[in-house]
C-alpha positions as CSV (number, residue, x, y, z in Angstrom):
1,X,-20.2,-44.5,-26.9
2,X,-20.1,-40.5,-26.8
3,X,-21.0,-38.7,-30.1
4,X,-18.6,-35.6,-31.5
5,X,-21.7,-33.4,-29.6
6,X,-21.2,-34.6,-25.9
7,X,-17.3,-34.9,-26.0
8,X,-17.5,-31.4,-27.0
9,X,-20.0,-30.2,-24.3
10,X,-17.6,-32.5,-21.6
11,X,-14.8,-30.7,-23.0
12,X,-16.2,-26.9,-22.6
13,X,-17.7,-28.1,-19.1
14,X,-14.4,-29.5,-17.7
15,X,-12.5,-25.6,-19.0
16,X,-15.7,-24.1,-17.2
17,X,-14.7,-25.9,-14.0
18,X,-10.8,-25.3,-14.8
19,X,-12.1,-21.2,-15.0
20,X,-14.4,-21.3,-12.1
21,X,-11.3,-22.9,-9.4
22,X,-9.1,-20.4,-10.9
23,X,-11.6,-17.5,-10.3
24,X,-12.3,-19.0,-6.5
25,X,-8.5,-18.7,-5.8
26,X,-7.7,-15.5,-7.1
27,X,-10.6,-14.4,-5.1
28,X,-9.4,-16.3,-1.9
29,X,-5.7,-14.9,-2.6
30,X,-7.7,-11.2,-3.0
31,X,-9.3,-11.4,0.3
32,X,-6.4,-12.8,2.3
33,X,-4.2,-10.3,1.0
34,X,-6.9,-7.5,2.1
35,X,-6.9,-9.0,5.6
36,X,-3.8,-9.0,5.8
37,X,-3.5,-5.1,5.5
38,X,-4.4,-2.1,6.8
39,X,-5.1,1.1,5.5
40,X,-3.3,4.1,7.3
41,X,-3.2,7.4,7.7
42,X,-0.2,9.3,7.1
43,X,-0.2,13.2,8.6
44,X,3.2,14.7,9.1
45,X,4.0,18.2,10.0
46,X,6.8,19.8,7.5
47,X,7.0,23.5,6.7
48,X,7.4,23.1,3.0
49,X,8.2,26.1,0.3
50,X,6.5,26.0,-3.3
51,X,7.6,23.4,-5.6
52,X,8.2,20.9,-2.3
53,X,6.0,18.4,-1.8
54,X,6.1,15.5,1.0
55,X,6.0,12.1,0.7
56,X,6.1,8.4,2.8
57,X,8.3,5.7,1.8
58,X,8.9,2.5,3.3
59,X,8.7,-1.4,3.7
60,X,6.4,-3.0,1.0
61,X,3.9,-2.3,-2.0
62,X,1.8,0.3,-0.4
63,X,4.8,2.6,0.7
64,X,6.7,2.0,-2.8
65,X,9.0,-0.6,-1.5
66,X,11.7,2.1,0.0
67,X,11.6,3.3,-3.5
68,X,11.0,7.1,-3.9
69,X,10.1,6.9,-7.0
70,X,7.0,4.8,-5.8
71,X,6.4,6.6,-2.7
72,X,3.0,8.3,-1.8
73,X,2.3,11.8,-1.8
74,X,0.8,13.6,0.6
75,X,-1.4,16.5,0.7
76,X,-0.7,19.9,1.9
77,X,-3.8,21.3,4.3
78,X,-3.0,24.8,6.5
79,X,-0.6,24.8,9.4
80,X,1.9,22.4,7.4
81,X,0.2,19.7,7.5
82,X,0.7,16.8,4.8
83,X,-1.1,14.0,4.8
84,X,-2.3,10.7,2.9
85,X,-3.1,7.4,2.8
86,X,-1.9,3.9,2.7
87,X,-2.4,0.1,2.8
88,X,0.5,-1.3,4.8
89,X,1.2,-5.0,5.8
90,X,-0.3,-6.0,9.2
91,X,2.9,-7.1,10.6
92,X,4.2,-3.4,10.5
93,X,6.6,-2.2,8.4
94,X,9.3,0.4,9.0
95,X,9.0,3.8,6.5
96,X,10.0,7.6,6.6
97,X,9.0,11.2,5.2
98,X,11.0,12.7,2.0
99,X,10.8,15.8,0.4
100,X,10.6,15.8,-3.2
101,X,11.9,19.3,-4.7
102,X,12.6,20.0,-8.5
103,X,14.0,15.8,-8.6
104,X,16.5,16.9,-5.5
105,X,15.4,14.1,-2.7
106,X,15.4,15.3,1.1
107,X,14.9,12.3,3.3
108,X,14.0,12.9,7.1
109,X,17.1,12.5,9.4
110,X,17.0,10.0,11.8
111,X,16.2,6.3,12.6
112,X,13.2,5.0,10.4
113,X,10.0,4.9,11.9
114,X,8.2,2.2,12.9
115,X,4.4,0.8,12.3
116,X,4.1,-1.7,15.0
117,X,2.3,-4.7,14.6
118,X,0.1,-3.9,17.9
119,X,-1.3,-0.3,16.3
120,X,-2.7,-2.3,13.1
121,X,-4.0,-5.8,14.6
122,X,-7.6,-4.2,15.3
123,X,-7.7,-2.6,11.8
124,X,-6.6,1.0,10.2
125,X,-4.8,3.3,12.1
126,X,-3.8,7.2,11.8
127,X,-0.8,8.8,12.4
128,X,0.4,12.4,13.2
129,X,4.4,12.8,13.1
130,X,6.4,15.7,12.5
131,X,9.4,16.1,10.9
132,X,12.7,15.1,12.1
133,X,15.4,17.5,11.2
């Protein structure tokens, strides 16, 4: 027959265990989504004026979920060029440039671009675009 002492001990050892698996599969869950990712690099070239700034938008988390609000912002270098960076799904994703002046929105004309599966299976990838008027 156990004593009040080793029920106790079996007790913290079994939520040890119980906090251990769930540790292990967060961490399993953490990697897979990693691998399933891939970080890119936006540049796009966009004459801008001050009080513009450029962003990317698109299909899921990284690009804000086609939400502008949530988009990333890129960074202005010389000759116009904007760029940044972002962790996109490795089964592509579709996503587009918008300007972001004074909370007016102006969104790139055109079809929405696409991030190909092929371009990502062998890990990040870069991309230079320009604007579409």
């Amino acid at each position: 027959m156990r004593g009040p002492a080793s029920e106790k001990y079996a007790l913290r050892w079994e939520q040890r265990k119980s906090q251990l698996f769930e540790q292990a599969c967060e961490e399993a869950i953490r990697r897979e989504l990693a691998a399933s990712e891939a970080e890119v690099v936006f540049n796009c070239v966009r004459q801008t004026s001050v009080g513009e700034d450029v962003y990317v938008v698109g299909e899921g988390a990284g690009l804000g979920n086609w939400s502008p609000d949530h988009a990333v912002r890129l960074r202005w270098s010389p000759g116009h060029l904007w760029t940044g960076v972002a962790r996109v799904p490795r089964r592509g994703a579709q996503y587009k440039y918008v300007v972001k002046r004074m909370g007016d929105l102006e969104w790139e004309h055109g079809m929405n671009r696409e991030l190909f599966p092929d371009l990502l299976r062998n890990g990040d990838a870069t991309l230079h675009d320009h604007w579409r008027w």
